[in-house]
Every structure is written in structure tokens, then in C-alpha cells.
VEXZAVO-179548 format. One record per atom (N, C-alpha, C, O): atom name; x, y, z negated; residue number from 1. Coordinates in nm, 3 decimals, m for minus. Atoms other than C-alpha are relative to their C-alpha. Layout:
REM residues N
DRENVEX  CA  X  Y  Z  NUM
...
//
This chain:
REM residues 120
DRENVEX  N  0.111  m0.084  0.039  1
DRENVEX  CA  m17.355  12.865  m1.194  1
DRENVEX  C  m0.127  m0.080  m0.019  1
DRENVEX  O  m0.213  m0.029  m0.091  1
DRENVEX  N  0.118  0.066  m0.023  2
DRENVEX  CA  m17.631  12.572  m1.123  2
DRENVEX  C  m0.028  m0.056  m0.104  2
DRENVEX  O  m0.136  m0.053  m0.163  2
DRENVEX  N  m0.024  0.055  0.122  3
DRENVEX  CA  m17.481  12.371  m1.395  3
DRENVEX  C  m0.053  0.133  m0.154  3
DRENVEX  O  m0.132  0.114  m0.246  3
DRENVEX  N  0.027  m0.108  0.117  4
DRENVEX  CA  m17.503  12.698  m1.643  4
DRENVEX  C  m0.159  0.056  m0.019  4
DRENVEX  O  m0.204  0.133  m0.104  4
DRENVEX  N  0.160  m0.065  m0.030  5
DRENVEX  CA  m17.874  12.765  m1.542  5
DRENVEX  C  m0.061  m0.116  m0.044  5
DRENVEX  O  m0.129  m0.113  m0.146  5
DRENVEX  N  0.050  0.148  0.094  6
DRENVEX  CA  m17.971  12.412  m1.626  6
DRENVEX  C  0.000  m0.011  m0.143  6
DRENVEX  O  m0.094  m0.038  m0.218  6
DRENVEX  N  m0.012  0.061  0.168  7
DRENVEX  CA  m17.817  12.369  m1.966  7
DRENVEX  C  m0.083  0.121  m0.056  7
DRENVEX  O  m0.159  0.093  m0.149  7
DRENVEX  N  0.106  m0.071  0.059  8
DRENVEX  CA  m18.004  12.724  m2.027  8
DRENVEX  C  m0.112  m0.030  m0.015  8
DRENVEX  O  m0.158  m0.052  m0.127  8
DRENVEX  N  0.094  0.099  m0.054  9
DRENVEX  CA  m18.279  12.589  m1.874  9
DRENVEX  C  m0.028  m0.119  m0.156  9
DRENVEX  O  m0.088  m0.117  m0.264  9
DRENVEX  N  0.027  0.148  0.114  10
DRENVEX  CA  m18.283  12.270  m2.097  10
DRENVEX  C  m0.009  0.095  m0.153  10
DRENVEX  O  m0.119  0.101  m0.208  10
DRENVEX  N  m0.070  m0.067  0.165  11
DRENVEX  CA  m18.154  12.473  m2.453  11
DRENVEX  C  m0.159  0.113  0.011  11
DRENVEX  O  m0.237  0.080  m0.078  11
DRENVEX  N  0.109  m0.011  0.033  12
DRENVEX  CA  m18.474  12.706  m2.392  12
DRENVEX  C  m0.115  m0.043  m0.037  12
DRENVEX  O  m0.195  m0.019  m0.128  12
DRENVEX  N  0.139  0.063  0.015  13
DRENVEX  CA  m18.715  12.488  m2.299  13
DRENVEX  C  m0.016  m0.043  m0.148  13
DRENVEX  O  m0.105  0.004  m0.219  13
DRENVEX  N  m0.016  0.035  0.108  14
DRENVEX  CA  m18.617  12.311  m2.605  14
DRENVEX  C  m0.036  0.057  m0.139  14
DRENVEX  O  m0.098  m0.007  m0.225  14
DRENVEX  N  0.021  m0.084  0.076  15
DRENVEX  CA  m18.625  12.587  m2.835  15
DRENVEX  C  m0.144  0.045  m0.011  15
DRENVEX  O  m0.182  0.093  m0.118  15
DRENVEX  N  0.074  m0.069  0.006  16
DRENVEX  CA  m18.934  12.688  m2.742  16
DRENVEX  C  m0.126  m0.008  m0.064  16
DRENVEX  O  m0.229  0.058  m0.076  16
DRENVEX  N  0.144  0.072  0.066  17
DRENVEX  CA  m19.144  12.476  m2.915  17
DRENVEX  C  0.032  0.007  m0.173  17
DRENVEX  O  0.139  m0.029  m0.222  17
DRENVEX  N  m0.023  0.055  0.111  18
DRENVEX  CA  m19.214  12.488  m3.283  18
DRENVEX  C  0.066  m0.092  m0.063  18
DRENVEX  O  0.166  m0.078  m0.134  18
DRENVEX  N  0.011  0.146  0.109  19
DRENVEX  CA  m19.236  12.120  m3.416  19
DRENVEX  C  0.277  0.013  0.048  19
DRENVEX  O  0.384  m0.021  m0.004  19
DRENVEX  N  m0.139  0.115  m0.021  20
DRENVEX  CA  m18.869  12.081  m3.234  20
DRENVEX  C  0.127  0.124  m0.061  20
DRENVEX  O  0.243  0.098  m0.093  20
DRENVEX  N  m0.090  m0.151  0.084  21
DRENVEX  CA  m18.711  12.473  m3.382  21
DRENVEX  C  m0.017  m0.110  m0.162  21
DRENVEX  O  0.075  m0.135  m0.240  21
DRENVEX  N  m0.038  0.066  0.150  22
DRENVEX  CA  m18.782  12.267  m3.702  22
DRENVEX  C  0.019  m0.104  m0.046  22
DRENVEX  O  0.035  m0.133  m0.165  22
DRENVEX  N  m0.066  0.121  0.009  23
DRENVEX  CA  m18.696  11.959  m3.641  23
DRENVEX  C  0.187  0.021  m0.018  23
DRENVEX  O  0.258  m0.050  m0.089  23
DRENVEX  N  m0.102  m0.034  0.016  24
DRENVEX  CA  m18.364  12.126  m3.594  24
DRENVEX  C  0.098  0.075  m0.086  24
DRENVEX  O  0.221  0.083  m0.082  24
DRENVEX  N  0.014  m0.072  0.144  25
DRENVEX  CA  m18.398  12.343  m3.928  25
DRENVEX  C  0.010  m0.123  m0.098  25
DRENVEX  O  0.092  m0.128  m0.190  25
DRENVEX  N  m0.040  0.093  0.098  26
DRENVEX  CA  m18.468  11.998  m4.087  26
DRENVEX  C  0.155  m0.116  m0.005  26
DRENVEX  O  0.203  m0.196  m0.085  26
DRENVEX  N  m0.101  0.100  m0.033  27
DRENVEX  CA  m18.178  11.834  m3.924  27
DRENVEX  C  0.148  0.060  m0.032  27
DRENVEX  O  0.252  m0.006  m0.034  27
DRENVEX  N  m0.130  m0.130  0.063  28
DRENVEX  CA  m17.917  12.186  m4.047  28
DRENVEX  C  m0.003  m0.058  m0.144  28
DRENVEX  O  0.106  m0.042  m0.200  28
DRENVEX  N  m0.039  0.068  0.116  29
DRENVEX  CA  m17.974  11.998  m4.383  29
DRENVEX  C  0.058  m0.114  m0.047  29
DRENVEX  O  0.146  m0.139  m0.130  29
DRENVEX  N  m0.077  0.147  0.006  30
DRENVEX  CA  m17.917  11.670  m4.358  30
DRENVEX  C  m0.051  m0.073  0.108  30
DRENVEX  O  m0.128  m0.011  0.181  30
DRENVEX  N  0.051  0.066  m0.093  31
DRENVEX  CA  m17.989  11.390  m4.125  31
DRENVEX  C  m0.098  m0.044  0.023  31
DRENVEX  O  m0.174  0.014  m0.055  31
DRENVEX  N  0.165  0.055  0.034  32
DRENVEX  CA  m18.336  11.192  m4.052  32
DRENVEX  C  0.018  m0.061  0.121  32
DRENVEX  O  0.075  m0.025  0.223  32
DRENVEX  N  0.059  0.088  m0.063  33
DRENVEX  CA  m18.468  10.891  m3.916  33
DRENVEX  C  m0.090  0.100  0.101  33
DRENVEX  O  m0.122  0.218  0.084  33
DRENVEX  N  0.149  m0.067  m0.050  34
DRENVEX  CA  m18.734  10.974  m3.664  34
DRENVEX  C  m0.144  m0.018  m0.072  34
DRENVEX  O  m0.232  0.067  m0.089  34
DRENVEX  N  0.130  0.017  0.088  35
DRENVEX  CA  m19.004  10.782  m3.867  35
DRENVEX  C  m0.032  0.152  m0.109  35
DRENVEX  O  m0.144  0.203  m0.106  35
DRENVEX  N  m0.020  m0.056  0.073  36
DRENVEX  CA  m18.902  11.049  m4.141  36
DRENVEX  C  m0.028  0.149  0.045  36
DRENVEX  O  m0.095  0.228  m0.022  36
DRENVEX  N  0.075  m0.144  m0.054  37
DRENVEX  CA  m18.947  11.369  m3.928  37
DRENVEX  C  m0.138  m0.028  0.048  37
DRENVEX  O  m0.223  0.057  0.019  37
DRENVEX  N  0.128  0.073  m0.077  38
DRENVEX  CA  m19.241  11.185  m3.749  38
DRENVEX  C  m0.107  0.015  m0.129  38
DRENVEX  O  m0.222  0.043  m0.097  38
DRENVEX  N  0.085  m0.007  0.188  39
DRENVEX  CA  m19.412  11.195  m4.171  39
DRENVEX  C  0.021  0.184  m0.028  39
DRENVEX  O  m0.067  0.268  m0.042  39
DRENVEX  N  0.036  m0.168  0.034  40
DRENVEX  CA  m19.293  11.563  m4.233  40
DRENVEX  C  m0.056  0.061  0.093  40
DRENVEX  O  m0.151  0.129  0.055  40
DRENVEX  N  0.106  m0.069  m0.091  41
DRENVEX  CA  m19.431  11.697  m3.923  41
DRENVEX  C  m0.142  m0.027  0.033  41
DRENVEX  O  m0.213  0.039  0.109  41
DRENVEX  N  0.140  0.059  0.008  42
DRENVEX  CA  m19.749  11.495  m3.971  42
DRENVEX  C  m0.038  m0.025  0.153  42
DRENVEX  O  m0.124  0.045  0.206  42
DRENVEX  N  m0.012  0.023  m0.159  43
DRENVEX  CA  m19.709  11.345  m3.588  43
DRENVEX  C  0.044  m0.163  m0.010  43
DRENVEX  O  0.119  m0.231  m0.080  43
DRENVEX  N  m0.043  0.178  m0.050  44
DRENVEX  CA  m19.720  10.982  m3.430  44
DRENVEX  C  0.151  m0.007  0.036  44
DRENVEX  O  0.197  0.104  0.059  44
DRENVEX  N  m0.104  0.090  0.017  45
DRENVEX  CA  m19.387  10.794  m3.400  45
DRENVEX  C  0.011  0.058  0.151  45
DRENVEX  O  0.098  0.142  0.174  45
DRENVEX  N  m0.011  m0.005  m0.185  46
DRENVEX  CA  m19.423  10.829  m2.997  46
DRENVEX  C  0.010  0.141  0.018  46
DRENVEX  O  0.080  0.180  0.112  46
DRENVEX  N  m0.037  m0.180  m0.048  47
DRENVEX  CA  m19.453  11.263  m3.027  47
DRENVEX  C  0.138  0.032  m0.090  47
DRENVEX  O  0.233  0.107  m0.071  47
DRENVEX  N  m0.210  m0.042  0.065  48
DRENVEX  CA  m19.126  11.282  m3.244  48
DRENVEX  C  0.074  m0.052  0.078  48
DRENVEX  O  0.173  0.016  0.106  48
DRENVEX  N  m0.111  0.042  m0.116  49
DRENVEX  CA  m18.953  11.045  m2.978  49
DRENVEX  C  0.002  0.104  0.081  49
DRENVEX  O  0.113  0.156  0.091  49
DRENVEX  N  0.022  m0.082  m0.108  50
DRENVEX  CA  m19.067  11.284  m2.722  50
DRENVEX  C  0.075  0.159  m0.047  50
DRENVEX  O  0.153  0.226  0.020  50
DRENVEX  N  m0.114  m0.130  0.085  51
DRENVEX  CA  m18.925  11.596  m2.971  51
DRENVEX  C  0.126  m0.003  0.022  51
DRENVEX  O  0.196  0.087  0.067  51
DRENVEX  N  m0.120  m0.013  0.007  52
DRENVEX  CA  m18.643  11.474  m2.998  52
DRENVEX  C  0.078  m0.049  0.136  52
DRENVEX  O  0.200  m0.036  0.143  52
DRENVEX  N  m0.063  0.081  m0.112  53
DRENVEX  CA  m18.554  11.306  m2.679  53
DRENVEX  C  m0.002  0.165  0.090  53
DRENVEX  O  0.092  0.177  0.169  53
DRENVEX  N  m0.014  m0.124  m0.074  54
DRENVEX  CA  m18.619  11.692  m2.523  54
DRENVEX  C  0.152  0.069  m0.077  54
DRENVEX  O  0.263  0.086  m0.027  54
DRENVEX  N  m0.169  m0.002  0.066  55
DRENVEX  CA  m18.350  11.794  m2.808  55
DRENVEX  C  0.102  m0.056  0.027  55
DRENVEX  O  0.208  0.006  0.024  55
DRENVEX  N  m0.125  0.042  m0.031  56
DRENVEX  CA  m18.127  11.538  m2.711  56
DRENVEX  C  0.035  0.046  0.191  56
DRENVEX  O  0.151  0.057  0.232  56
DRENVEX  N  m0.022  m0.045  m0.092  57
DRENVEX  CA  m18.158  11.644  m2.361  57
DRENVEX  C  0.111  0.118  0.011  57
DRENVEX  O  0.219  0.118  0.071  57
DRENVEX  N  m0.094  m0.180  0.067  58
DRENVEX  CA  m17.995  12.009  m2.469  58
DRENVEX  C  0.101  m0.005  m0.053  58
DRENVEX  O  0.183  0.082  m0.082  58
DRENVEX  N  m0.156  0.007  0.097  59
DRENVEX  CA  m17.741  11.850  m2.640  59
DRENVEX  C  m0.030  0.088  m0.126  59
DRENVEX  O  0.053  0.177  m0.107  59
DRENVEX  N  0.062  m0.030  0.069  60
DRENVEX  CA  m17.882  11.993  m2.925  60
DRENVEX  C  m0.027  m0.121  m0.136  60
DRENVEX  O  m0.057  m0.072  m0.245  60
DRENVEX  N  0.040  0.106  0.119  61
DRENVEX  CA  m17.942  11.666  m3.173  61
DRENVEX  C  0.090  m0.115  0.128  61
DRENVEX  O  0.109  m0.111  0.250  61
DRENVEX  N  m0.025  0.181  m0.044  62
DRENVEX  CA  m17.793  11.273  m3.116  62
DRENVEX  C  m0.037  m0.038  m0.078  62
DRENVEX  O  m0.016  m0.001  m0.194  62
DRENVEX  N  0.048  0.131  0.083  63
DRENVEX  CA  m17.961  10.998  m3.232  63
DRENVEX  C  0.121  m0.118  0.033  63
DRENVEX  O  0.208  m0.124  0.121  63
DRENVEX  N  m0.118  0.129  m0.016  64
DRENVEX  CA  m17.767  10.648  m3.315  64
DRENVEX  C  m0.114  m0.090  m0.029  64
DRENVEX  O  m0.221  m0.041  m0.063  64
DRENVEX  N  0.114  0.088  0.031  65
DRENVEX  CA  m17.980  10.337  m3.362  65
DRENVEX  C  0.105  m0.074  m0.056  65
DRENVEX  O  0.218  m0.082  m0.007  65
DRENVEX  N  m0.089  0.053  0.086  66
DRENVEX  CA  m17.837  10.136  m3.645  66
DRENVEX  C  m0.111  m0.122  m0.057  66
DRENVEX  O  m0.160  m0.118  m0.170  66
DRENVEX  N  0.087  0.092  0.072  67
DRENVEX  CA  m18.067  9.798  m3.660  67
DRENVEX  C  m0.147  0.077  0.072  67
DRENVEX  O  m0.147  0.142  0.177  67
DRENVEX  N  0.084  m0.102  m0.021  68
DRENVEX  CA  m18.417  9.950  m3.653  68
DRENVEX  C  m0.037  0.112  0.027  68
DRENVEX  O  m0.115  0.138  0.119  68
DRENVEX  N  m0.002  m0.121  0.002  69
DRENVEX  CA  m18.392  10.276  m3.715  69
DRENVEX  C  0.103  0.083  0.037  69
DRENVEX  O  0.223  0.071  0.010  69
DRENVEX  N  m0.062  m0.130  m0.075  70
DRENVEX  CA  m18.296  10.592  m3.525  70
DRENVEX  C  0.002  0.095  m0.042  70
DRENVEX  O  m0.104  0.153  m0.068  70
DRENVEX  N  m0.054  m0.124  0.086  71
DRENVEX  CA  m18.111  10.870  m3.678  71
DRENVEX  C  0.010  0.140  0.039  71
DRENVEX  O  0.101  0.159  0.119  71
DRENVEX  N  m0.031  m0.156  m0.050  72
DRENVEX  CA  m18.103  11.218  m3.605  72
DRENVEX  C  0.090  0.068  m0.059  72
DRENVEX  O  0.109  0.046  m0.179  72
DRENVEX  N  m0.064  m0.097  0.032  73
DRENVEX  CA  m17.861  11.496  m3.620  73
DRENVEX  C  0.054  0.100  0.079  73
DRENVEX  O  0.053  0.090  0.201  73
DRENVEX  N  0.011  m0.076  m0.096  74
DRENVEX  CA  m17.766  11.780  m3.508  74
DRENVEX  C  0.089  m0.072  0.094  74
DRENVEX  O  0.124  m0.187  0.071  74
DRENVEX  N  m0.093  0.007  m0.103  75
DRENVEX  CA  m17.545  11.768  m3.202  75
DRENVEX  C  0.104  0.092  m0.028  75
DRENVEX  O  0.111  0.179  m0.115  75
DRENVEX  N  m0.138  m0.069  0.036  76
DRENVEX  CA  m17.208  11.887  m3.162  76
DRENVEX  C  0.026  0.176  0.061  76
DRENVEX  O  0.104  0.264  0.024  76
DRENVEX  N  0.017  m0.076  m0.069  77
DRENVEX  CA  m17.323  12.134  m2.906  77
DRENVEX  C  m0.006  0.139  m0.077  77
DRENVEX  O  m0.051  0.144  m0.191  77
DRENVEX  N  m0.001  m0.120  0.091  78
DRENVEX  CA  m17.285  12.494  m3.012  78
DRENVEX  C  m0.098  0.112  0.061  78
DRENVEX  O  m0.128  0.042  0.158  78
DRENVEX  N  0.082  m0.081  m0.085  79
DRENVEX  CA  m17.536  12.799  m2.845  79
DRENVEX  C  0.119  0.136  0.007  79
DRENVEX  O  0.092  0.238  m0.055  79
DRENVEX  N  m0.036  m0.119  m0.020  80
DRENVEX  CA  m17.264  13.046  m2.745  80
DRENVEX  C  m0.006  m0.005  0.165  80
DRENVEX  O  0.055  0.077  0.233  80
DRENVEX  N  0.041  m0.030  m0.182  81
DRENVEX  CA  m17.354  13.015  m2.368  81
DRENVEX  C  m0.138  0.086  0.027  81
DRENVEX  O  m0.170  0.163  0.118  81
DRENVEX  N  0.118  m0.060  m0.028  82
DRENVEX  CA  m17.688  13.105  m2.451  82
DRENVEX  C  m0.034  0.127  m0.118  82
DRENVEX  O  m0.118  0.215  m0.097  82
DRENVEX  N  0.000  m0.178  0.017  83
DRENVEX  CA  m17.619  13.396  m2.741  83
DRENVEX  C  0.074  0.072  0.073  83
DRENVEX  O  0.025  0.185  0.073  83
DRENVEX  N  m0.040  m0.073  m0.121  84
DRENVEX  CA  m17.416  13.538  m2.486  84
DRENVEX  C  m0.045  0.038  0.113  84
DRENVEX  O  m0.002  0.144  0.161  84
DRENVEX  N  0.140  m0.065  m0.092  85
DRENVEX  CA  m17.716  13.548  m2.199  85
DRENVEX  C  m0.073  0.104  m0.122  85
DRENVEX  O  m0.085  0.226  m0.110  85
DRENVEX  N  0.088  m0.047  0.113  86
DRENVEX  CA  m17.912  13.637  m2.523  86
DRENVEX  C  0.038  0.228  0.035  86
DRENVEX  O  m0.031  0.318  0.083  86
DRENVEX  N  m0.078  m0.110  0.023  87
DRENVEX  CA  m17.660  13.968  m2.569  87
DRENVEX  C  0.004  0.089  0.106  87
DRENVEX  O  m0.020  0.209  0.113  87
DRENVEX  N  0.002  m0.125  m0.140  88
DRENVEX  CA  m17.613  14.075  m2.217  88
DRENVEX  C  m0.132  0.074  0.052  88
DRENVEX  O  m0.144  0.180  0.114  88
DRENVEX  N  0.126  m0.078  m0.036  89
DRENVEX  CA  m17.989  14.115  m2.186  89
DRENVEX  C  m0.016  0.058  m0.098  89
DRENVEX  O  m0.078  0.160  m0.068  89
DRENVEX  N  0.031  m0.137  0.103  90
DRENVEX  CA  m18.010  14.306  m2.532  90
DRENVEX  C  0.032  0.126  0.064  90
DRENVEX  O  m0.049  0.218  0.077  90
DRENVEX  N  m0.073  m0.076  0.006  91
DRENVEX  CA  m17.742  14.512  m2.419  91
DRENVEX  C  m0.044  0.064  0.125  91
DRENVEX  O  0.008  0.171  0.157  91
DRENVEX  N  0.073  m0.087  m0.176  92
DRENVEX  CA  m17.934  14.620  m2.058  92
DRENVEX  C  m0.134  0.031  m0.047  92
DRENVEX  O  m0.154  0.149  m0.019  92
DRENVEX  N  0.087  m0.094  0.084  93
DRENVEX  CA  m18.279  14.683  m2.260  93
DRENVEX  C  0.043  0.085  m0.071  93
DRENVEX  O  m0.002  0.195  m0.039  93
DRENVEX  N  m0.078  m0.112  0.073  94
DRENVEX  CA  m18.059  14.883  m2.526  94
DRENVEX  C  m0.002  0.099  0.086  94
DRENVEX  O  m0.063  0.205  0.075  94
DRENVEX  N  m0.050  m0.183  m0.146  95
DRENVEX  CA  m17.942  15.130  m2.207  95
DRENVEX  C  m0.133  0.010  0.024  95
DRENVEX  O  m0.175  0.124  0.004  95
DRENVEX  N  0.157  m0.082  m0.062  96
DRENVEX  CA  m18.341  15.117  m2.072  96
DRENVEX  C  m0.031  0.060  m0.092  96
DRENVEX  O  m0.082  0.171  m0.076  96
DRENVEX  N  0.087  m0.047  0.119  97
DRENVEX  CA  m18.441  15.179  m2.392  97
DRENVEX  C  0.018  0.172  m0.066  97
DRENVEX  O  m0.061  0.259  m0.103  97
DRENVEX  N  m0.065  m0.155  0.005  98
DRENVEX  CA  m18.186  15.491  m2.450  98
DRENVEX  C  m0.023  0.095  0.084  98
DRENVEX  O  m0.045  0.212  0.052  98
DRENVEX  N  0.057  m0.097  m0.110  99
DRENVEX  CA  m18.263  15.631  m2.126  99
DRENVEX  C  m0.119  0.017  0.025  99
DRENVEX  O  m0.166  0.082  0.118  99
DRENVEX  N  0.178  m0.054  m0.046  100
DRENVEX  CA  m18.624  15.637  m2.149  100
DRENVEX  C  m0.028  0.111  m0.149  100
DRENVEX  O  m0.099  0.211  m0.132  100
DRENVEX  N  m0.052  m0.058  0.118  101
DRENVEX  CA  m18.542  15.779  m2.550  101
DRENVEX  C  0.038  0.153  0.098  101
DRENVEX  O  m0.028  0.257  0.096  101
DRENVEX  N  m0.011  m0.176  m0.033  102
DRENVEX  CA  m18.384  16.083  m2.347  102
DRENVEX  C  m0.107  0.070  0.053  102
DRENVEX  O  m0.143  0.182  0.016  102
DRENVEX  N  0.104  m0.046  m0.087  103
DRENVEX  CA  m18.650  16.128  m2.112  103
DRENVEX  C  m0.106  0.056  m0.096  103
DRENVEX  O  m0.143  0.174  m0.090  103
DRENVEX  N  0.102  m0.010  0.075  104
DRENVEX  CA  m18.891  16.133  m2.343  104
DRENVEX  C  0.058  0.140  m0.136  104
DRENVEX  O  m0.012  0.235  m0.171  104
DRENVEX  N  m0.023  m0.114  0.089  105
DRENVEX  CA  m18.733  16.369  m2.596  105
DRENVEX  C  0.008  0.106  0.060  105
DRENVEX  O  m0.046  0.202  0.006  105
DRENVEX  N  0.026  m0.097  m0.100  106
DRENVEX  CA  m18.666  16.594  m2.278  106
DRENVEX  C  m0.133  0.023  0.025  106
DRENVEX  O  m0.173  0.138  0.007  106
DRENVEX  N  0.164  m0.046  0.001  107
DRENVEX  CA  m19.033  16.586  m2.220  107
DRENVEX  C  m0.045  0.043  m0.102  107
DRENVEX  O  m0.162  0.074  m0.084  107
DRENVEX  N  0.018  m0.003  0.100  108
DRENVEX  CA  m19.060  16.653  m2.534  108
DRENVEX  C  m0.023  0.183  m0.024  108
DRENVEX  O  m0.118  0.259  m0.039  108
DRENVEX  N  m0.085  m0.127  m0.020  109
DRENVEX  CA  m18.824  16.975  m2.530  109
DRENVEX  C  m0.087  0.074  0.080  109
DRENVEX  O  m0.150  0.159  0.017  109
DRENVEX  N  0.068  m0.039  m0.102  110
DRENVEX  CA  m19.000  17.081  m2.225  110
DRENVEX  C  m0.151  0.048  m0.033  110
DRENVEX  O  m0.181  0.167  m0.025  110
DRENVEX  N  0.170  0.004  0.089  111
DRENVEX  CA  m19.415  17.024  m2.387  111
DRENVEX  C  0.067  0.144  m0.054  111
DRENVEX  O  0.051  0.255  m0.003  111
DRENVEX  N  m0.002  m0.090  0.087  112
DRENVEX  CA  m19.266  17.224  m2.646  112
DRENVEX  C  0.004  0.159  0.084  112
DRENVEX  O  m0.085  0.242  0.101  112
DRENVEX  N  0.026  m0.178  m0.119  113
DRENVEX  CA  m19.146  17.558  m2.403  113
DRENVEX  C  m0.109  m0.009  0.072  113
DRENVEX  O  m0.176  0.094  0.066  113
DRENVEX  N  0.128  m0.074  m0.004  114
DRENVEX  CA  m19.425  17.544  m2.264  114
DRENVEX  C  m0.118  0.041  m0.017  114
DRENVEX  O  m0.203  0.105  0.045  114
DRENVEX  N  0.180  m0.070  0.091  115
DRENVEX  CA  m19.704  17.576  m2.517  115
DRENVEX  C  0.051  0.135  m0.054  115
DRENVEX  O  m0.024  0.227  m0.085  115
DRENVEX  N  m0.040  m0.159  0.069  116
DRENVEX  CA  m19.462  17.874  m2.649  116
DRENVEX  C  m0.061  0.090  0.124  116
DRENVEX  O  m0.164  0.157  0.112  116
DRENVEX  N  0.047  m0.060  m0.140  117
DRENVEX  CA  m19.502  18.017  m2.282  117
DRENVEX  C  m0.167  0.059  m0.016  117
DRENVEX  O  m0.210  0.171  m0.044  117
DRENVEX  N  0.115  0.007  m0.012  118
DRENVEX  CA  m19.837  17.970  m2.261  118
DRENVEX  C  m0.080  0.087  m0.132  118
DRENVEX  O  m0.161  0.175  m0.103  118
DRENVEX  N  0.035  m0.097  0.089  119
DRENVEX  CA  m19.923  18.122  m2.613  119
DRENVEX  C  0.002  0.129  m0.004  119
DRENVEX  O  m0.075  0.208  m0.059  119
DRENVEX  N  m0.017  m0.188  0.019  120
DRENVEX  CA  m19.773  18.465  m2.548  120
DRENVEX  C  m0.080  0.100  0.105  120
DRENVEX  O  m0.070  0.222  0.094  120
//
């Protein structure tokens, strides 16, 4: 369970940031140096390491270093651990959400009898 709270853990944090949601949008196309995301995101060399080194944390992207330059791509890692947290909490707001839906239309029902009441 400690292990499964971590990699959530990590795979949010990750997510949660802009620059690195589209570092991972640019990396669903094709691959990239870091220099190369480091130029489209208009960011120093040292805050794209730091991007991506949180991504590679998550398993989420691997880099390879080939000579100079360090490559990005995605990772092999897939997110069905975490659309599946994702789902189970839809699916327990969904029920609050329905049961406050009745309540409320019952109050509703109710308002209504008794402004009739009250009119006659």
C-alpha cells in the first residue's frame, strides 16, 4: 500500500505542474533533447533538468545520454494505477452528488406543497 501511495504520490506531483504536463504532450509526439524542450518552453538548461528529472522520477519520461546530449521520451510507464484512484473517487462524488440531487428535488417537492398550503 506504501509503495502504491508513493508512485501516486510521485505521478501527481509530477503532473501537477504545467511546463512538465507539456513537456509530456511534447514528448507524445516525438522525442527531444533537453536543450530542445529547454528553447520551446523558453527556460534555462538547469529548470528543464529539474522538469524532467521530477518526470523521470514517476516513471513517466527516460532520458539516454548519447555523447552530449540527453534525450527524452516518454516512459514505458502507463497511468492505470492512477485512472483507477482517479475513477473510484468520481464514482463516490457521483453517489454524493445523486444523493444531495434527491434531497434537493425533495425539498423542492416539499417548497412546492407548501406555498399551495399556504395560498388557500
Amino acid at each position: 500500500m506504501v509503495q502504491y501511495q508513493d508512485r501516486l504520490d510521485l505521478t501527481f506531483a509530477a503532473l501537477s505542474d504545467v511546463t512538465r504536463r507539456g513537456v509530456l504532450e511534447q514528448l507524445g509526439g516525438s522525442q527531444a533533447s533537453i536543450s530542445d524542450l529547454a528553447e520551446r518552453f523558453q527556460m534555462t538548461l538547469t529548470g528543464m533538468k529539474k522538469h524532467v528529472s521530477v518526470l523521470e522520477q514517476a516513471g513517466l519520461v527516460v532520458t539516454e545520454k548519447v555523447g552530449r546530449v540527453r534525450t527524452c521520451k516518454l516512459g514505458p510507464r502507463r497511468l492505470e494505477e492512477e485512472a483507477a484512484w482517479i475513477e473510484s473517487h468520481r464514482q463516490l462524488w457521483s453517489a454524493r452528488f445523486d444523493a444531495l440531487d434527491k434531497i434537493v428535488e425533495k425539498l423542492k417537492t416539499q417548497e412546492k406543497t407548501d406555498g399551495h398550503r399556504k395560498r388557500r
